[in-house]
C-alpha positions in Angstrom: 108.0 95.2 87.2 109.0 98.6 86.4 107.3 100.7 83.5 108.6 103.5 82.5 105.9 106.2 80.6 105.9 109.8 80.1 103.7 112.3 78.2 103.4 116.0 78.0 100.1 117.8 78.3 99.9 121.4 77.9 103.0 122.6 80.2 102.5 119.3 82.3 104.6 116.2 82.3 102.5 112.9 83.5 105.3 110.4 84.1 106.0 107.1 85.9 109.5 107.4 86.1 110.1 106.9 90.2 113.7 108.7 89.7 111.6 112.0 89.3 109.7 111.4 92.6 109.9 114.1 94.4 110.2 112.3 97.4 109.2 115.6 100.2 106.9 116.8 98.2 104.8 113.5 98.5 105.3 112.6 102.2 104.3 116.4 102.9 101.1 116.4 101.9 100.1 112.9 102.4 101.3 113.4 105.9 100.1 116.8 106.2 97.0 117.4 104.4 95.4 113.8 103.1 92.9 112.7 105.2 93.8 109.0 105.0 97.4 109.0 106.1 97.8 112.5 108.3 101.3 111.6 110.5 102.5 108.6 107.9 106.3 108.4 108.7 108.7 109.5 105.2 110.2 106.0 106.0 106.8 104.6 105.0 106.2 106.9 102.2 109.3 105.7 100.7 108.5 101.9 101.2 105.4 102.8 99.6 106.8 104.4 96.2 109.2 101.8 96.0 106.5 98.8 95.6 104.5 100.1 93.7 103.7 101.8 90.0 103.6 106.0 90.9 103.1 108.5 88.6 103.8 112.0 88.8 102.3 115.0 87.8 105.2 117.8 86.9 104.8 121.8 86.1 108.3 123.3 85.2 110.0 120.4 86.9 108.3 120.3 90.0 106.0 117.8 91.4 102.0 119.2 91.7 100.6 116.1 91.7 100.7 112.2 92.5 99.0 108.9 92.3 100.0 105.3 93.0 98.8 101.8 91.9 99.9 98.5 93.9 99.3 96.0 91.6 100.4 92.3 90.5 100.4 93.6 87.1 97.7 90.7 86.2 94.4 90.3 87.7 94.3 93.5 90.5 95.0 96.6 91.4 94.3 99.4 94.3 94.9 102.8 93.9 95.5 105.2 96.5 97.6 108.3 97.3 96.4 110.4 94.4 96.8 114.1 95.2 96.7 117.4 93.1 98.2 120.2 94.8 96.3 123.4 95.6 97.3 125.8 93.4 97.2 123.4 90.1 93.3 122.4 91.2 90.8 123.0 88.7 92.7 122.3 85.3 91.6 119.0 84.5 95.0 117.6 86.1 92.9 114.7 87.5 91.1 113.6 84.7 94.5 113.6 82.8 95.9 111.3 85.2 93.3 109.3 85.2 93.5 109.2 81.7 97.3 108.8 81.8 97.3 105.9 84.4 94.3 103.8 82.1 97.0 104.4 78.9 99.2 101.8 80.5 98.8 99.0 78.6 99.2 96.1 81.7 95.8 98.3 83.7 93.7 97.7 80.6 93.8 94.0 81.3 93.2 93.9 85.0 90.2 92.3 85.9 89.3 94.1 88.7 90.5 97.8 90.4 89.8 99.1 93.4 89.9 102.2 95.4 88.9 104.0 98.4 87.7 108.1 98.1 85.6 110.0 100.8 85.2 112.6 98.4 85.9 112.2 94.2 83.2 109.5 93.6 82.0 111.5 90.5 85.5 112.0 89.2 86.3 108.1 89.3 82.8 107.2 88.0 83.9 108.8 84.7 86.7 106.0 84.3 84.4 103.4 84.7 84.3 102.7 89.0 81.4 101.8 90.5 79.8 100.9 94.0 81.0 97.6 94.9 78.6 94.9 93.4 79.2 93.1 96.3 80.3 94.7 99.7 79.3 91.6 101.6 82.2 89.5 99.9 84.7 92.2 100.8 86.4 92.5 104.4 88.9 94.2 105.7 92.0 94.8 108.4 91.8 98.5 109.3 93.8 100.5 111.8 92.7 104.0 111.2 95.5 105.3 113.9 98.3 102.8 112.9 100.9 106.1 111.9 100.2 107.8 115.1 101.3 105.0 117.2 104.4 103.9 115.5 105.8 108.1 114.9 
């Protein structure tokens, strides 16, 4: 499924519209400065974008910001990759994305949402996320040096 959104705010364009992608921008700093994914290859930052819903954050036409959402568009989501850069910090730019990504209509009816943050707890909890209820249900596969071995 591909939806295509875009909105203005102030001199910032919030879009999901993957053509705009700015494809270097994303795999440098999730590569370079994200602590989740330091060394991912561009091959899998483009595999990434490609299956699932992005959205963009643009100043002037250039990308300062991005998030992601893999989804089956019905009953779950996870997002991850979400990034403001630097020098746009500290002008609400994650809150409108947050606010942005919640506007599309086939998240509102998503019965559960996940994510994983080391760090923006307090900004999430203002859209609603919470502790898991139940951590003991939840497991997981995780190979915290998986891009280092295959670059």
């Amino acid at each position: 499924m591909y939806i295509l959104k875009e909105e203005q705010t102030g001199d910032y364009l919030f879009s999901t519209d993957r053509s705009r992608m700015d494809i270097q921008v994303i795999f440098r700093f999730i590569s370079e400065q994200s602590y989740w994914a330091q060394g991912i290859s561009i091959e899998t930052v483009k595999r990434s974008i490609e299956n699932s819903l992005c959205f963009g954050i643009y100043h002037q036409g250039e990308q300062v910001g991005f998030a992601r959402i893999i989804t089956d568009y019905a009953t779950i989501a996870y997002l991850g990759d979400v990034f403001v850069d630097e020098a746009h910090r500290g002008k609400g730019l994650s809150k409108a994305l947050m606010t942005f990504m919640q506007s599309i209509e086939e998240m509102k009816t998503l019965r559960r949402m996940i994510l994983l943050t080391r760090d923006a707890h307090t900004l999430y909890a203002q859209y609603g996320f919470k502790p898991l209820a139940a951590p003991q249900n939840y497991m997981e596969l995780h190979r915290p040096d998986i891009y280092k071995k295959h670059n």
